[in-house]
DSSP file (Angstrom, degrees, kcal/mol; ACC not computed):
  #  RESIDUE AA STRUCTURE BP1 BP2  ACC     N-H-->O    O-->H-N    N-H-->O    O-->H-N    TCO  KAPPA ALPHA  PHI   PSI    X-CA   Y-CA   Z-CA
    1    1 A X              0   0    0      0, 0.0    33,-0.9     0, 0.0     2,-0.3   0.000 360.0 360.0 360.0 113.0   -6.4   22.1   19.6
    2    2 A X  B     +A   33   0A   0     31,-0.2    31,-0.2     1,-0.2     3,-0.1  -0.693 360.0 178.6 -82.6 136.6   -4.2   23.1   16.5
    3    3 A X  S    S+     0   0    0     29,-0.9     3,-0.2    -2,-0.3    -1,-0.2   0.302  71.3  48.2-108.5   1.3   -0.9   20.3   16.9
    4    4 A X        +     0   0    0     28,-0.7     3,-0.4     1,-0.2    28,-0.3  -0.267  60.9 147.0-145.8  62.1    0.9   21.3   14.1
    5    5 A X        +     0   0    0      1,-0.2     2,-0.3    -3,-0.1    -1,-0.2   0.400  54.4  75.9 -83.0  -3.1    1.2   24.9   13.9
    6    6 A X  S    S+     0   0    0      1,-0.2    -1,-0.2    -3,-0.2     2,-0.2  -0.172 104.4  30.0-106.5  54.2    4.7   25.4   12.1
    7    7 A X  S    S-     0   0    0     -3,-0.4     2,-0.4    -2,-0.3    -1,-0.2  -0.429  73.3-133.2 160.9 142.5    3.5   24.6    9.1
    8    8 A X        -     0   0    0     -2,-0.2     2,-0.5    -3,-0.1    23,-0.2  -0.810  26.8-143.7-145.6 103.4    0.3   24.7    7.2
    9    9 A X        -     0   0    0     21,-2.5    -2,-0.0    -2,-0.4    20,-0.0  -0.692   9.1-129.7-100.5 145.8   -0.8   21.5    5.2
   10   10 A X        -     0   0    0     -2,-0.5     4,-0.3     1,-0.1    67,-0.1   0.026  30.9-102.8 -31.8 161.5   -2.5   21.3    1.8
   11   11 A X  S  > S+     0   0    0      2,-0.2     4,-3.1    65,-0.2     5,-0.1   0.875 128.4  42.0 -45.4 -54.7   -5.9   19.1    1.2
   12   12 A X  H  > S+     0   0    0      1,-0.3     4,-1.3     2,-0.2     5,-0.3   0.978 111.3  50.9 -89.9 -47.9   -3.9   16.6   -0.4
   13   13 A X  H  > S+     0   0    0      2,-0.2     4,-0.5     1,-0.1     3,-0.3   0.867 114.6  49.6 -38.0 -36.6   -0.7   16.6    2.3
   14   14 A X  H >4 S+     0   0    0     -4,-0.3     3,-6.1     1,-0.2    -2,-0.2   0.950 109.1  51.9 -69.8 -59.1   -3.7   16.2    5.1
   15   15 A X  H 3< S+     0   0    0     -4,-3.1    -1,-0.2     1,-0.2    -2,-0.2   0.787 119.6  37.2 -38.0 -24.2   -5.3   13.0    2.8
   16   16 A X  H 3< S+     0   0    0     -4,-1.3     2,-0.3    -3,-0.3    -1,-0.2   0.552  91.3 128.3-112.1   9.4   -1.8   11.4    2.9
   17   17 A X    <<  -     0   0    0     -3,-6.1     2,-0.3    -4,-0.5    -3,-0.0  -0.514  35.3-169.4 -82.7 136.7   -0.7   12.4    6.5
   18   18 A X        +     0   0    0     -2,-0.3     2,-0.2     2,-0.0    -2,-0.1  -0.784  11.6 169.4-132.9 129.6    0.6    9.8    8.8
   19   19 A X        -     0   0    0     -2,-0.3     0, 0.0     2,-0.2     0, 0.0  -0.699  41.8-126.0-123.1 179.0    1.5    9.8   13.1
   20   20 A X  S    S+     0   0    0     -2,-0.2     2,-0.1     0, 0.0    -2,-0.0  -0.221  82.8  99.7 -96.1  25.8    2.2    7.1   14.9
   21   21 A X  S    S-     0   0    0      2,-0.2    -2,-0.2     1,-0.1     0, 0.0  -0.170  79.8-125.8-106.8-151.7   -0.6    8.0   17.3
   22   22 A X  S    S+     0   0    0     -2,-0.1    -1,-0.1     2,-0.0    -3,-0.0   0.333  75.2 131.0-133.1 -36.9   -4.3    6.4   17.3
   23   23 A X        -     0   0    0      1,-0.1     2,-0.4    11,-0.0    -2,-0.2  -0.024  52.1-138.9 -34.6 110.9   -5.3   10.3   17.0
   24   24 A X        -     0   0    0      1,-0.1    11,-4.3    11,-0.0     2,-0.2  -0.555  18.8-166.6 -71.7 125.3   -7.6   11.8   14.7
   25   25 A X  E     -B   34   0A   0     -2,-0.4     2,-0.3     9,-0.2     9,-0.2  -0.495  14.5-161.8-105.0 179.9   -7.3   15.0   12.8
   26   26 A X  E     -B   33   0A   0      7,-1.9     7,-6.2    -2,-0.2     2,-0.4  -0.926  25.4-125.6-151.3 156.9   -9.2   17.6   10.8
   27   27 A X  E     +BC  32  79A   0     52,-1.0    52,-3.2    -2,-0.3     2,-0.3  -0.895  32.6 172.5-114.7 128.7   -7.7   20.2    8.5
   28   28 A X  E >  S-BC  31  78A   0      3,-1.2     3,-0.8    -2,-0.4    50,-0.2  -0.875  72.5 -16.2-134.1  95.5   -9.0   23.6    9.4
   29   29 A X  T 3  S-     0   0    0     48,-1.8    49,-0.2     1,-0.3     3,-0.1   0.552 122.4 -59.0  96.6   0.8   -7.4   26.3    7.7
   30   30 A X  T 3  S+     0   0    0     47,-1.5   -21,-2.5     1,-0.2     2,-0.5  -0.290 120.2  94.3 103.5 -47.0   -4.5   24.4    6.5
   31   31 A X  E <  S- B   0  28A   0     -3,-0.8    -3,-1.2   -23,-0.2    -1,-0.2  -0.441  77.8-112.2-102.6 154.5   -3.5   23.6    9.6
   32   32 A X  E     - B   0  27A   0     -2,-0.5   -29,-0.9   -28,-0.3   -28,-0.7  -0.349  20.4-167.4 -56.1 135.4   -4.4   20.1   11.6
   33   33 A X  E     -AB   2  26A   0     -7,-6.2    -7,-1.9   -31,-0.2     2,-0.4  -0.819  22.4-125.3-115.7 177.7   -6.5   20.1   14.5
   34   34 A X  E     - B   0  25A   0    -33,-0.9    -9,-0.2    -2,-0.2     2,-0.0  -0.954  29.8-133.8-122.5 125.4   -6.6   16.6   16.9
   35   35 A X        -     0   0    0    -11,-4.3     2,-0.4    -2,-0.4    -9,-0.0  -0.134  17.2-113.2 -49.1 161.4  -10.1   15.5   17.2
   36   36 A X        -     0   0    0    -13,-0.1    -1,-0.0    -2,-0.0   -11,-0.0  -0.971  41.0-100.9-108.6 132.7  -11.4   14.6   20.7
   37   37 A X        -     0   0    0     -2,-0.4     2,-0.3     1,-0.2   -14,-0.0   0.230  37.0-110.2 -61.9 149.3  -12.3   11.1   21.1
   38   38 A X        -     0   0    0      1,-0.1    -1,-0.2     2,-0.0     2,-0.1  -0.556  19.8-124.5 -81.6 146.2  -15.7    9.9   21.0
   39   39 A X    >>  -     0   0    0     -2,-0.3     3,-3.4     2,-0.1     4,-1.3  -0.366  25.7-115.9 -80.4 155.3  -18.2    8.3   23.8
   40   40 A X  H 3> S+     0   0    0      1,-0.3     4,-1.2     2,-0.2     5,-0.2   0.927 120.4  50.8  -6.5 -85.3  -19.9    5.1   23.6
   41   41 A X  H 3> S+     0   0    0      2,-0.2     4,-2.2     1,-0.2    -1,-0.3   0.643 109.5  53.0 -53.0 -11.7  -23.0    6.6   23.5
   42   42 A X  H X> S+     0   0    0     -3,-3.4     4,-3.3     2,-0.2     3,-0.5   0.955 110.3  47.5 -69.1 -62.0  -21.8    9.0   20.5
   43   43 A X  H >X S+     0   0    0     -4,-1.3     3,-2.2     1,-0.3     4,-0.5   0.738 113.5  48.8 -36.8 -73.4  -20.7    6.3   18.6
   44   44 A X  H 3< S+     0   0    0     -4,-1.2     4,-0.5     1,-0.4    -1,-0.3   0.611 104.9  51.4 -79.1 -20.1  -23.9    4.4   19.2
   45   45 A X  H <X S+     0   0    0     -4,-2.2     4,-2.8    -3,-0.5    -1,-0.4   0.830 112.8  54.4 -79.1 -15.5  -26.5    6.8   18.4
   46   46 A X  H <X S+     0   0    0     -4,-3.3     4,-2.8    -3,-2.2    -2,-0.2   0.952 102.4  55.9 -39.6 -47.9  -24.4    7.2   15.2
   47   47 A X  H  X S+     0   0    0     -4,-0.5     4,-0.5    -5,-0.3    -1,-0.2   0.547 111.9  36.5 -89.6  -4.0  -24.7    3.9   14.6
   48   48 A X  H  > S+     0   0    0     -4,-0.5     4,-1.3     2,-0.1    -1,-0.2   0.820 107.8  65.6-106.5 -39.0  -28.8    3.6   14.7
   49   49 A X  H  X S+     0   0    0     -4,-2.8     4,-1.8     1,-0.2     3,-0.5   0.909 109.3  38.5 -68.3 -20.0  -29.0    6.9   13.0
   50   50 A X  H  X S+     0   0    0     -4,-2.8     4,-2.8    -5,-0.2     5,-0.5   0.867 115.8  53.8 -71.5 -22.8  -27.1    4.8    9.8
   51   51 A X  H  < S+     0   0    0     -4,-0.5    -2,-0.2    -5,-0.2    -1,-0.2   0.718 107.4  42.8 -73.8 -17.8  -29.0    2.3   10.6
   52   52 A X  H  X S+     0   0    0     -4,-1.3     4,-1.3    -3,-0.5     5,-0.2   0.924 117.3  53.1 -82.5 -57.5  -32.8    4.3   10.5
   53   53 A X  H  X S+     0   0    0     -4,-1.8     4,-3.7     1,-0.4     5,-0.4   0.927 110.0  44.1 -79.5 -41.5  -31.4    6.2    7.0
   54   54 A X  H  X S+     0   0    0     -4,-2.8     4,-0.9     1,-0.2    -1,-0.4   0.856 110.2  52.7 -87.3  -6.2  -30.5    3.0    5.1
   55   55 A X  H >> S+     0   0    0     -5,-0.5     4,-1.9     2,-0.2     3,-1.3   0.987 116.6  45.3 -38.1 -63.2  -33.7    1.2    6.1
   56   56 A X  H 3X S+     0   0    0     -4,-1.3     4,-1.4     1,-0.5     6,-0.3   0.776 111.1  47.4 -83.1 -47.5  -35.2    4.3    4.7
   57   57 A X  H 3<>S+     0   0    0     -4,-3.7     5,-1.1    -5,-0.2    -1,-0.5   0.840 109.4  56.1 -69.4 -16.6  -33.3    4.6    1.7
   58   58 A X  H X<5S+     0   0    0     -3,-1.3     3,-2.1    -4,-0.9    -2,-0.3   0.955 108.1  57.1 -61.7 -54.2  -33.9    0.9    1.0
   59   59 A X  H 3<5S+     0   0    0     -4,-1.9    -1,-0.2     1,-0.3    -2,-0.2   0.567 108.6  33.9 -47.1 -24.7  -37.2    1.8    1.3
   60   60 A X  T 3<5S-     0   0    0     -4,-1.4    -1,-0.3    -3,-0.2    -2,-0.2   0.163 110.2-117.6-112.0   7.9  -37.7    4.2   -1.0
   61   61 A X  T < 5 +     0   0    0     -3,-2.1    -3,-0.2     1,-0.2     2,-0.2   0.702  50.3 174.3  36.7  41.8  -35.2    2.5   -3.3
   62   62 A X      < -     0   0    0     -5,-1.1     2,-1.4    -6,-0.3    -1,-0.2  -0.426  44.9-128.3 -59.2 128.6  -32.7    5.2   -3.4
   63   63 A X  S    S+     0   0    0     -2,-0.2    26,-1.0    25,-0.0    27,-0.3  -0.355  77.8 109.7 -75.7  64.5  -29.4    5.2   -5.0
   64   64 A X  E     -E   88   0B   0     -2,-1.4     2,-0.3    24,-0.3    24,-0.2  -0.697  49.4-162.1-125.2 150.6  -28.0    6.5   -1.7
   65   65 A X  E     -E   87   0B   0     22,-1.9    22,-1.7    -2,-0.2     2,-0.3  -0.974  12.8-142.3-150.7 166.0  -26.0    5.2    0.9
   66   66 A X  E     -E   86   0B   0     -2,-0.3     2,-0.4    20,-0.2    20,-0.3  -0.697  24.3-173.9-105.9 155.7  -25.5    6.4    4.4
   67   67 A X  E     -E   85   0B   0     18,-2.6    18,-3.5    -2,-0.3     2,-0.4  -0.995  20.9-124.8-150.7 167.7  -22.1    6.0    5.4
   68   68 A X  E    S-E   84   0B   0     -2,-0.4    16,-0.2    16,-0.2    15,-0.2  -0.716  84.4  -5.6 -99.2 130.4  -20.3    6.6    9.3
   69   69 A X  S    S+     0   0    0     14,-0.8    -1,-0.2    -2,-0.4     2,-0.2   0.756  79.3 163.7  62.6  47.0  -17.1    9.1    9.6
   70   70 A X        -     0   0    0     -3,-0.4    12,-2.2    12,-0.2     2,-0.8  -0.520  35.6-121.9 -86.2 154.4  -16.4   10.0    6.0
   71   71 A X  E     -D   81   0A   0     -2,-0.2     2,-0.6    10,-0.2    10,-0.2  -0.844  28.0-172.1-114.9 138.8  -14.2   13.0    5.3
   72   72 A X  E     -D   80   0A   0      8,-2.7     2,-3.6    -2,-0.8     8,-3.0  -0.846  24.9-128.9-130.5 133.0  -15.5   15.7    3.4
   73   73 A X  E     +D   79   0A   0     -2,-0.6     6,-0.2     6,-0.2     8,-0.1  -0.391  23.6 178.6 -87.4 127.4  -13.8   18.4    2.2
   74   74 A X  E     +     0   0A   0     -2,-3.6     2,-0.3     4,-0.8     5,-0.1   0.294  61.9   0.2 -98.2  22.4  -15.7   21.4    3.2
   75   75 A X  E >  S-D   78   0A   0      3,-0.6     3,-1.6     1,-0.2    -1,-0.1  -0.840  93.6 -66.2 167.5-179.5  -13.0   24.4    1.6
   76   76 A X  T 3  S+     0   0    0      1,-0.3     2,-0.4    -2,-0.3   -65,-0.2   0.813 133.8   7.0 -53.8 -61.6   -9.9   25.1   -0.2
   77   77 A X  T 3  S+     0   0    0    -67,-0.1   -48,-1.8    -3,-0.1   -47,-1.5  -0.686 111.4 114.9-110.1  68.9   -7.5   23.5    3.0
   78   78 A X  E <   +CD  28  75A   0     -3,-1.6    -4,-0.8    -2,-0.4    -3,-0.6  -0.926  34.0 162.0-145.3 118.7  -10.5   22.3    5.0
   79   79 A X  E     -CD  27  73A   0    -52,-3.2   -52,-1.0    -2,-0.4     2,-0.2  -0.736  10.8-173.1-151.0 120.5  -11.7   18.9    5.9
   80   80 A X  E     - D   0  72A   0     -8,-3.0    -8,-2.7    -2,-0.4     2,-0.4  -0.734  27.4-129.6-115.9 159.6  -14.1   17.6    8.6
   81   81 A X  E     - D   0  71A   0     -2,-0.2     2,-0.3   -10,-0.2   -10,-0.2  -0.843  31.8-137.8-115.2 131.8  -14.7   14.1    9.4
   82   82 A X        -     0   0    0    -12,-2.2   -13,-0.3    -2,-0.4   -12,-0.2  -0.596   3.9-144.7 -82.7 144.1  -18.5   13.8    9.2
   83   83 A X  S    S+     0   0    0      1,-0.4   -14,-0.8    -2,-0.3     2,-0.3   0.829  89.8   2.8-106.8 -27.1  -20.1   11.7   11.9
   84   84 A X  E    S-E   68   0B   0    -16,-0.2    -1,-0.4   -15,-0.1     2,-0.4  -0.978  76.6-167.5-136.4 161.1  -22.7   10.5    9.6
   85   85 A X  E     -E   67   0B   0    -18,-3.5   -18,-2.6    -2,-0.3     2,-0.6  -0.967  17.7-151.5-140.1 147.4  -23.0   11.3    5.4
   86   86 A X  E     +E   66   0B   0     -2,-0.4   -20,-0.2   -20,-0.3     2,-0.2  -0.954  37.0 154.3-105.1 109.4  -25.5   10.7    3.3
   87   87 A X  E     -E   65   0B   0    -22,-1.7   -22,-1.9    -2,-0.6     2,-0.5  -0.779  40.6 -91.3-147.7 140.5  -23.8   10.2   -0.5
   88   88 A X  E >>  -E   64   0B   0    -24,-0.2     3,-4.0    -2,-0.2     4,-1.1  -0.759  22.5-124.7-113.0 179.0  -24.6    8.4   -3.7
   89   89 A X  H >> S+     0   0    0    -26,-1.0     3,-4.3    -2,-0.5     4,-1.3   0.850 117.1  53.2 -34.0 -63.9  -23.7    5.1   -4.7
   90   90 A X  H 3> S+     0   0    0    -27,-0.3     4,-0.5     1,-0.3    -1,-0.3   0.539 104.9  51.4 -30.4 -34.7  -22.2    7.1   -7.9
   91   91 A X  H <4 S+     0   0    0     -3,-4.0    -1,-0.3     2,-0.2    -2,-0.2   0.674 111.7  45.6 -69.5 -37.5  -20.2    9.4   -5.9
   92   92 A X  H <X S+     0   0    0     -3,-4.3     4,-0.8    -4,-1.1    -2,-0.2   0.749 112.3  53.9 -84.4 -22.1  -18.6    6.3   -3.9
   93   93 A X  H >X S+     0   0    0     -4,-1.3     4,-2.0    -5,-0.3     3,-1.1   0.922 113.5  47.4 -49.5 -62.2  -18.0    4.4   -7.5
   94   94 A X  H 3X S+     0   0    0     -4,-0.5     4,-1.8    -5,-0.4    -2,-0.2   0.849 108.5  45.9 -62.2 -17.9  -16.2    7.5   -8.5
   95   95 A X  H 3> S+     0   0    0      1,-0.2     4,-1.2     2,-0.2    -1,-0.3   0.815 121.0  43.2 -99.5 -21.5  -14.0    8.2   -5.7
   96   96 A X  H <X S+     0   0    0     -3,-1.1     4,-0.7    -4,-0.8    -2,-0.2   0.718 111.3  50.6 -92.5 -14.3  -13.0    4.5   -5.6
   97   97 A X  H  X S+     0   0    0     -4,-2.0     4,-2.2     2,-0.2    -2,-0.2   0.796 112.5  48.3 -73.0 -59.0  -12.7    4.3   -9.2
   98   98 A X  H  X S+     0   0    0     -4,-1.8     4,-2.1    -5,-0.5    -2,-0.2   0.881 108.2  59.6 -64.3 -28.1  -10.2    7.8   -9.1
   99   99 A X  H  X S+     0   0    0     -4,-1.2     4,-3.8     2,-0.2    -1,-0.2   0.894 111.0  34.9 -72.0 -45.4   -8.3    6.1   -6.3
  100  100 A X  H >X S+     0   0    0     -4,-0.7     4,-0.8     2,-0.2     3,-0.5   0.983 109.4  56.5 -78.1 -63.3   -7.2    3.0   -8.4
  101  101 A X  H >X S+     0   0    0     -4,-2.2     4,-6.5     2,-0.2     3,-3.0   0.792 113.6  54.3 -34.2 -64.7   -6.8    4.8  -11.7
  102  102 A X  H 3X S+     0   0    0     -4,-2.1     4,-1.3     1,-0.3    -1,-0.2   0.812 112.0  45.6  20.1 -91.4   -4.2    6.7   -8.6
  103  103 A X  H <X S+     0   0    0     -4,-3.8     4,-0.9    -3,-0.5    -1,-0.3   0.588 109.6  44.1 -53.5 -31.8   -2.8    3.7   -8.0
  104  104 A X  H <X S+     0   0    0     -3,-3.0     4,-3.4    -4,-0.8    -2,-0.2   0.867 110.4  57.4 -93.1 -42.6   -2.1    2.2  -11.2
  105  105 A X  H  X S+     0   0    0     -4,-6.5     4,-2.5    -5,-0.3    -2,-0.2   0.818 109.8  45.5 -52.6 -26.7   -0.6    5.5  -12.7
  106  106 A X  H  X S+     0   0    0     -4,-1.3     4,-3.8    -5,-0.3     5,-0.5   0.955 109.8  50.5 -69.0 -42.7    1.9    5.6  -10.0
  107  107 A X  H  X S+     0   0    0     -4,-0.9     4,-2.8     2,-0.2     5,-0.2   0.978 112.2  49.1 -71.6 -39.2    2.8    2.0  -10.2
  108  108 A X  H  X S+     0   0    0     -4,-3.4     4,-2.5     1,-0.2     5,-0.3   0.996 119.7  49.4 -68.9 -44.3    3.4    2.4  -14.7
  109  109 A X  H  X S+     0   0    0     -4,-2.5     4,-2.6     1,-0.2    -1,-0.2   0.889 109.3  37.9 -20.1 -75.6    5.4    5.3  -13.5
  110  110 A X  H  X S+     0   0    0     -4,-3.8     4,-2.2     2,-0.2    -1,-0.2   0.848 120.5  52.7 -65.1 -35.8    7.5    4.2  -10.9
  111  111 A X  H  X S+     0   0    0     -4,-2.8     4,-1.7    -5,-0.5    -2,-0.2   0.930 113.8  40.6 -56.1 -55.3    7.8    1.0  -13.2
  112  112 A X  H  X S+     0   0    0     -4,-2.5     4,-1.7    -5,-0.2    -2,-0.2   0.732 109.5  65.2 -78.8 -25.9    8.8    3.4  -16.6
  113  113 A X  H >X S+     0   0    0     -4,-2.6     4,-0.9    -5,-0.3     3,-0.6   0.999 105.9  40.4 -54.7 -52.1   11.1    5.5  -14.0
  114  114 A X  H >X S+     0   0    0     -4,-2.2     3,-5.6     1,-0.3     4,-0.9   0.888 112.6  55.5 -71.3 -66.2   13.3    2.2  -13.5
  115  115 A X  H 3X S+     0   0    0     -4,-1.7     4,-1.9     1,-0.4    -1,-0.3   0.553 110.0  47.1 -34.3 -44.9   13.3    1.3  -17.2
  116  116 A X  H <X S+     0   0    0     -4,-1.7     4,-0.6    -3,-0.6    -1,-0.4   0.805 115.2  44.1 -70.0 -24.2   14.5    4.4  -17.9
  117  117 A X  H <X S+     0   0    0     -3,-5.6     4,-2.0    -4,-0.9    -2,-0.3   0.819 113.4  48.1 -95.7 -25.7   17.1    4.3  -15.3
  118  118 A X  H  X S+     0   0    0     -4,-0.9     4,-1.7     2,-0.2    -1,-0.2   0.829 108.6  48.2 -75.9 -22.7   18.2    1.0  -15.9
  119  119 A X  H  X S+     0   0    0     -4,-1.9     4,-1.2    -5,-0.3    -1,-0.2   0.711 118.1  53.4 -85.8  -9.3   18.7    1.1  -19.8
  120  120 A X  H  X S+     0   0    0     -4,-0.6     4,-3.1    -5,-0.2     3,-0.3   0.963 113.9  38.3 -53.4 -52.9   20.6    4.7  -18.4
  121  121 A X  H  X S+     0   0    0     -4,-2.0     4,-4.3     1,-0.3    -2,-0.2   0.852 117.6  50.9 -81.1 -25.3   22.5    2.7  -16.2
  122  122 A X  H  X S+     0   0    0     -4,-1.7     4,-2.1     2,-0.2    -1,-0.3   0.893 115.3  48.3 -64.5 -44.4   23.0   -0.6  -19.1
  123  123 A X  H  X S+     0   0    0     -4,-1.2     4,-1.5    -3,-0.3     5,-0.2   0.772 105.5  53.2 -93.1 -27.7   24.1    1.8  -21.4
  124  124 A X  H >< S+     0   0    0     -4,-3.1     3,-1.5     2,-0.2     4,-0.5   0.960 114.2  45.2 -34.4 -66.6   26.6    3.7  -19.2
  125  125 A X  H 3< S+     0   0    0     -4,-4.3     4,-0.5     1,-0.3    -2,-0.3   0.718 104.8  65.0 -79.4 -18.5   28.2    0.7  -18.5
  126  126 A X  H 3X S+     0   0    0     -4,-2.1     4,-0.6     2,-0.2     3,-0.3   0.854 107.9  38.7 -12.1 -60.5   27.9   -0.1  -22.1
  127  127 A X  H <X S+     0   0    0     -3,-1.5     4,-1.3    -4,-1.5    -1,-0.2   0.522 114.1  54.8-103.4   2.1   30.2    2.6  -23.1
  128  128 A X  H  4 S+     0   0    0     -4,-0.5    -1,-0.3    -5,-0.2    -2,-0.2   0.659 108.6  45.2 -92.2   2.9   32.6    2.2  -20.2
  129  129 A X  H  4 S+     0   0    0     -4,-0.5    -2,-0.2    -3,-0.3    -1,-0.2   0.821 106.1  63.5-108.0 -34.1   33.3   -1.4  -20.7
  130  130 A X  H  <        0   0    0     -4,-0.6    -2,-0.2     1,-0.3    -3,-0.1   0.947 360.0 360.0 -61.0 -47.5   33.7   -0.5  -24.7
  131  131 A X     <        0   0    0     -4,-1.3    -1,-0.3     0, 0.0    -2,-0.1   0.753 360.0 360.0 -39.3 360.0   36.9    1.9  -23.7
């Protein structure tokens, strides 16, 4: 069920899109579709089949980990929420690693935006109080 047909989102517009519903999407094509909720019993045989693979990767001492409803982007404006993914550790370092780097560039940004705008705004009034 496409909900958002007048317009056609990016990868990065889906990662940062926000309702006010409980609903889950996927990006198909650009555009959103609304998942349909899941049953008990999905949920739970999910939840033993993570539970079988990371025994099993424990076991075998893999640097793996199994992990429940990750989203992967599978094309250019495409992204399906996986019901279980098998990843390594190295791959979840890294994506959490790029996420703070993210995070901190925005914040010296938005930080050096006001500094610039306030020694604009200091200097304004500098030259208007000088008149």
């Amino acid at each position: 069920m496409v909900i958002k047909a007048l317009k056609p989102y990016s990868f990065e517009e889906y990662c940062h899109y926000k309702d006010d519903s409980d609903n889950r999407f996927e990006l198909v094509d650009g555009y959103l579709e609304i998942m349909t909720p899941r049953s008990f019993r999905h949920v739970l045989i999910a939840d033993k089949l993570k539970e079988i693979l990371n025994q099993e990767i424990k076991r075998q001492s893999q640097s793996l980990i199994c992990l429940l409803e990750l989203g992967i982007r599978t094309g250019w404006n495409k992204s399906r929420i996986a019901d279980l993914a098998v990843i390594s550790r190295s791959q979840v370092i890294e994506s959490l690693e790029k996420q703070r780097f993210v995070k901190f560039l925005r914040y010296w940004l938005l930080k050096l935006l006001v500094l610039i705008l306030f020694n604009g705004f200091i200097a304004i009034n500098g030259l208007n109080m000088r008149r």
